[in-house]
N, C-alpha and C positions, 0 to 999 in steps of 0.2 A: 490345416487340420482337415480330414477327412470324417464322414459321416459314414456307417454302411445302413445306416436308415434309409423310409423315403422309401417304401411298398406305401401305392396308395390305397389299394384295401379297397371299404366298399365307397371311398371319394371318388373311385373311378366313374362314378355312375350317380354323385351329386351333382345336380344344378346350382353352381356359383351363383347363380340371378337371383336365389329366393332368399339372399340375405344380400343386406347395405357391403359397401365396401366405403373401408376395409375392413374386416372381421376376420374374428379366429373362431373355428367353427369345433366343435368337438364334438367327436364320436365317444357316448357311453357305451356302447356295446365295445368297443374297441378295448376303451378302457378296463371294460369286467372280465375284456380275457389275458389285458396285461396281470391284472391279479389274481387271477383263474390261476395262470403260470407260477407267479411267486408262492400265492397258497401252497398249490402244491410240492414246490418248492422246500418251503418251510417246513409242511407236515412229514413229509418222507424223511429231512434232513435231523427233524429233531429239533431247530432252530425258532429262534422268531426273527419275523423282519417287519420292519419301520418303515412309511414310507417318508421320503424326504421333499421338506415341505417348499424348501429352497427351488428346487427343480420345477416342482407341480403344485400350485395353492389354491388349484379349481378348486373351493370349500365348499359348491354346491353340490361335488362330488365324496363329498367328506363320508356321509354315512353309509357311500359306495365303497370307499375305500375301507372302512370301520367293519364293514361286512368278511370283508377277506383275511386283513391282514392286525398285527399283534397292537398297533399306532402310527403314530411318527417322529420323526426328530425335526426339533427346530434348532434353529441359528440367532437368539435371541427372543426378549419376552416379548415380542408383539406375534411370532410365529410359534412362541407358548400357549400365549393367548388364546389362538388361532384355532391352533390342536385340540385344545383343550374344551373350545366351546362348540368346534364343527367334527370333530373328528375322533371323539372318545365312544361312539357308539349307542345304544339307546340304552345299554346297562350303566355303564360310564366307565369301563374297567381298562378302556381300549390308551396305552401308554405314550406318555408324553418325554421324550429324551431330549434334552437342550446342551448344546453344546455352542459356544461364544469362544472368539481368539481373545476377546477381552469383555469381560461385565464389569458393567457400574454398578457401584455400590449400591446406589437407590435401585437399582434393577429388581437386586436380588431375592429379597423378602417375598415379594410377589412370584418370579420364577419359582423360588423354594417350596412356594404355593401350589402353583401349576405343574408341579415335574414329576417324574419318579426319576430320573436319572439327571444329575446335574455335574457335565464332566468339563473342566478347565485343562488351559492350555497350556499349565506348568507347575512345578508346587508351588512355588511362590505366589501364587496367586491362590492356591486353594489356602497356604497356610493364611495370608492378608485376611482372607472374607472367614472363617472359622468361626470367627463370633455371630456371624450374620449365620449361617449355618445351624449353630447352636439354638442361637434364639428363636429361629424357624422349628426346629425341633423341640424345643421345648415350648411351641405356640400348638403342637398337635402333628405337624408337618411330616410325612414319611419320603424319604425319598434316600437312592442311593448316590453314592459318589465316585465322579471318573474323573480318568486322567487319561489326555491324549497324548500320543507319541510321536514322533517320527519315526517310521523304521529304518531314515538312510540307507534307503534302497528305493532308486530310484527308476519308474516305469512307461512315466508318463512322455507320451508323443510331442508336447509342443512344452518348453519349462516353464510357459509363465500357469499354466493348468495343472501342473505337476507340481503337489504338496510337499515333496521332499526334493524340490530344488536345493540349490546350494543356500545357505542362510534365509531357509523358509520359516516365517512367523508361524507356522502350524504346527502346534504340535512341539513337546519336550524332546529332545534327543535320546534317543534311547540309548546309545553310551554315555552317555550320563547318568541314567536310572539307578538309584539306590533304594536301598530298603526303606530307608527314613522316608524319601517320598508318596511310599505308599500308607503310609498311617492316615488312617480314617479313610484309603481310598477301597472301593470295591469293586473295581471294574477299572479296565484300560481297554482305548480305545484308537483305532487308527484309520485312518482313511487316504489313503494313496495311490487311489484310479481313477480313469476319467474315461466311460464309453469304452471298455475293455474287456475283454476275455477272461476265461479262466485261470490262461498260465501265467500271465501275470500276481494275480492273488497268489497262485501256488508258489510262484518265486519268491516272492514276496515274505510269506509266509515260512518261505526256508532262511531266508536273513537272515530273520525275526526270532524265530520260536525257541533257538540255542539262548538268544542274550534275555529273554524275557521267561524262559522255562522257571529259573529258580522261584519266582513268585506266581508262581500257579494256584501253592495251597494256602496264600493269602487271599487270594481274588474270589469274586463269585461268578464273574462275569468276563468275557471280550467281545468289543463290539469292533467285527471287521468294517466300518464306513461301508462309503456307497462307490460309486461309479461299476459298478458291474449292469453289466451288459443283459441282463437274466434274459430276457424276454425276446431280443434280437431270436431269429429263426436259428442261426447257425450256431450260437450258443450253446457251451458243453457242459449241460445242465447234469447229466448224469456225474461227468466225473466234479462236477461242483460237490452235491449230494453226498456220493461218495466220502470228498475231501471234508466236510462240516460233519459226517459222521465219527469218521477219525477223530479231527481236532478234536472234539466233543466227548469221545471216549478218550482218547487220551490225556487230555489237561481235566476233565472230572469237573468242565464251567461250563453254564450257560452263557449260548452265541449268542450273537444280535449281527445281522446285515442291515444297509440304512440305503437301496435303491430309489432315485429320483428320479432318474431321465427313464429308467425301465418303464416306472407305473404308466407313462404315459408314448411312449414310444410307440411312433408312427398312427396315433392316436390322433393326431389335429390336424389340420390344414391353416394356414392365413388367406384370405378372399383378398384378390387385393383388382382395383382396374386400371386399365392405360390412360392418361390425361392428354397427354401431345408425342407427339411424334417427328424426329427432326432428322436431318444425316448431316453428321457432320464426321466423313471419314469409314462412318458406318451408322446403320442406322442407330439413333437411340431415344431410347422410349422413357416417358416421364410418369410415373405411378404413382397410386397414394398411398403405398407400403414407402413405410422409411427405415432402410436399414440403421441408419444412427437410432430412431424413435421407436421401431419395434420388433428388431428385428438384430440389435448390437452385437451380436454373437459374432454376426456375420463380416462385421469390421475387426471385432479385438478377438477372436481366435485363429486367423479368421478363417469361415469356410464358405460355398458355396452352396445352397439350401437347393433340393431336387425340386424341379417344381413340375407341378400335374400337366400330364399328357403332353411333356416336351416333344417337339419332332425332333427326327433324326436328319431332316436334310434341311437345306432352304440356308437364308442370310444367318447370319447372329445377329442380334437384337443388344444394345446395352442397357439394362432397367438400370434406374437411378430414382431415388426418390423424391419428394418436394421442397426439402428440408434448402436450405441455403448452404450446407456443407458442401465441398467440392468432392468429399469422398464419400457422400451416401449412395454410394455404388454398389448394388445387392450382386451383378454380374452378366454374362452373357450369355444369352439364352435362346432358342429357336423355336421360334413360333411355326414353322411350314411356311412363312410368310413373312410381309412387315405388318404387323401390327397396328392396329386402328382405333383411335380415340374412342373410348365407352366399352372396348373389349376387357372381357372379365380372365382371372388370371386365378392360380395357385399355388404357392409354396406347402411342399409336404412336410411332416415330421413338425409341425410348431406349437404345440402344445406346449411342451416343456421348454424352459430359460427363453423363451420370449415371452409368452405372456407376464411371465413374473417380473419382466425386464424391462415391458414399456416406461417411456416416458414423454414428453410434452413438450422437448428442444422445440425452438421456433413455432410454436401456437401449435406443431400439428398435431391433430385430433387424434385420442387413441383410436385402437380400433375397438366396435363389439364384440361382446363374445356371447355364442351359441352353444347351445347345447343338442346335440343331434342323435339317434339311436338310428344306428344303418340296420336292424332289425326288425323294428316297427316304421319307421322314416319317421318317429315324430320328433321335431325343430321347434324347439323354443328358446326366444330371447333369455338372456339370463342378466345381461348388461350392457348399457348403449350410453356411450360417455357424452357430454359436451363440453360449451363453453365452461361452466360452473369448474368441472375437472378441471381445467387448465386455470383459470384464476384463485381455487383455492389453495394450489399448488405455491405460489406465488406470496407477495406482502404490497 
């Protein structure tokens, strides 16, 4: 799987020393102009957009994000939660959408609490919880109700990231859709890109909009998912715009888009240093970034992460991380040189689905994370893990 991330922006010209390693270092000014774009976005289109809490949960970031844009979706109630107490704004108005492949029962009362939009992944499951529904509604509780789809059309580059793979858990099949499934529902909702363009959505969207038209003037709402690319440079923001005004005049519903990897895109760096140094066949370097521990993207999609100020000539270097896996192999990479024990390093573009991703295989430490404004330069700690993280984790 390929990235067209990885502009290092103003990292080009941070000092990796003046934070621990390893850490993930984030630029706020970066960030205000990934929603600078969606804003704008939105308000030309007529739209609202969500960000996705999945992708990005920096929630020190939350009433940066609150400032721009309409709320977020979460993936469950503890990213209800989440939304709800970092991310609604200083009015409180700013929108919470949860969508779950499966809720638990005891979930729901509470979600019914935190949400405006609570969409499931079939009727069957919406008709099950109905009572829990009811009862929330008749507690004071406002909120609307979706129903996700599959469009069986499929877009996506690699199929285990691609939603409408063959006997995909996500999402109803939309030849299947009948009228009866939408009683009580007010909104449908799909999600079937990942790191994508615009013609995609647009093909997509021609599937779609024949089998799904007849129930237009039941709905209030369609929330086109996330993976759209918006903020990427090369991004065909205009004719997106364009396309969400159409839709919008045409079916007489309010949109919603749900971007994750956008808000944060090309936003973060990981700090990471060299520990040892060996050859065996080539040279290879041992680091305290671990692709299994913070970095998984990079095994189970997999791809290779651009890292700061690569050279263009010299050995290839193999990073590998500390973990005891024999595949925590982040990849090959060229220093100008061989590389030297205590030298400082960077992977660009990690903001999004690594930090949310860490974990603690084999004791290793997570990394920090920073908070950086390439505007003012001011760097502040926000989090610095230890031993405690990794044994509470534990029994």
């Amino acid at each position: 799987m390929e990235t067209r991330a990885g502009d290092p922006g103003a990292f080009a010209h941070f000092d990796l020393n003046r934070v621990p390693s390893p850490a993930f270092v984030v630029d706020e000014a970066a960030v205000r102009r990934n929603l600078a774009v969606l804003a704008d976005v939105r308000d030309r289109a007529g739209v609202k957009i969500l960000a996705a809490l999945k992708a990005f949960s920096m929630w020190s970031l939350g009433p940066v994000v609150a400032e721009y844009l309409d709320g977020v979706c979460a993936s469950g109630l503890y990213e209800a939660k989440l939304g709800r107490e970092e991310y609604s704004g200083p009015d409180g108005t700013r929108e919470v959408a949860t969508y779950c492949a499966g809720y638990k029962a005891e979930d729901l009362p509470e979600i019914c609490a935190l949400s405006d939009h609570i969409i499931f992944n079939s009727p069957g499951q919406h008709e099950r919880f109905r009572p829990i529904l009811d009862a929330a509604r008749a507690a004071g509780h406002d909120f609307d109700v979706g129903l996700r789809i599959n469009p069986l059309h499929a877009e996506g580059e690699v199929a285990k990231y691609d939603p409408c793979q063959p006997h995909s858990r996500l999402g109803f099949p939309v030849n299947q859709l009948r009228a009866e499934h939408l009683e009580g529902v007010d909104g449908l909702h799909f999600h079937s890109l990942c790191e994508q363009d615009f013609e995609p959505l647009k093909r997509t969207w021609s599937a779609l909009e024949p089998v799904i038209s007849p129930f237009f003037p039941h709905l209030k709402w369609l929330n086109f998912g996330g993976g759209h690319h918006i903020t990427r440079a090369d991004y065909q923001r205009e004719d997106l715009i364009a396309f969400l005004r159409e839709v919008k005049a045409h079916t007489g519903l309010e949109l919603y888009l749900e971007p994750g990897e956008a808000v944060a895109l090309d936003a973060g760096i990981l700090v990471g240093e060299v520990l040892d140094v060996m050859d065996n066949g080539m040279p290879v370097a041992i680091v305290d970034i671990s692709a299994t521990c913070h970095m998984p993207d990079v095994i189970e999609a997999p791809y290779r992460p651009a890292m700061l100020g690569e050279a263009e000539n010299g050995p290839a270097t193999r990073i590998g991380g500390p973990s005891c896996l024999a595949g925590d192999i982040i990849g090959d990479y060229r220093f100008g040189g061989i590389p030297a024990p205590g030298q400082r390093f960077a992977f660009l573009d990690q903001a999004h689905y690594s930090m949310v991703k860490t974990n603690t295989f084999n004791g290793v430490p997570l990394p920090s994370i920073f908070l950086w404004n390439s505007e003012t330069d001011n760097l502040r700690a926000i989090r610095c893990f230890d031993y405690d993280e990794f044994k509470r984790r534990l029994s």
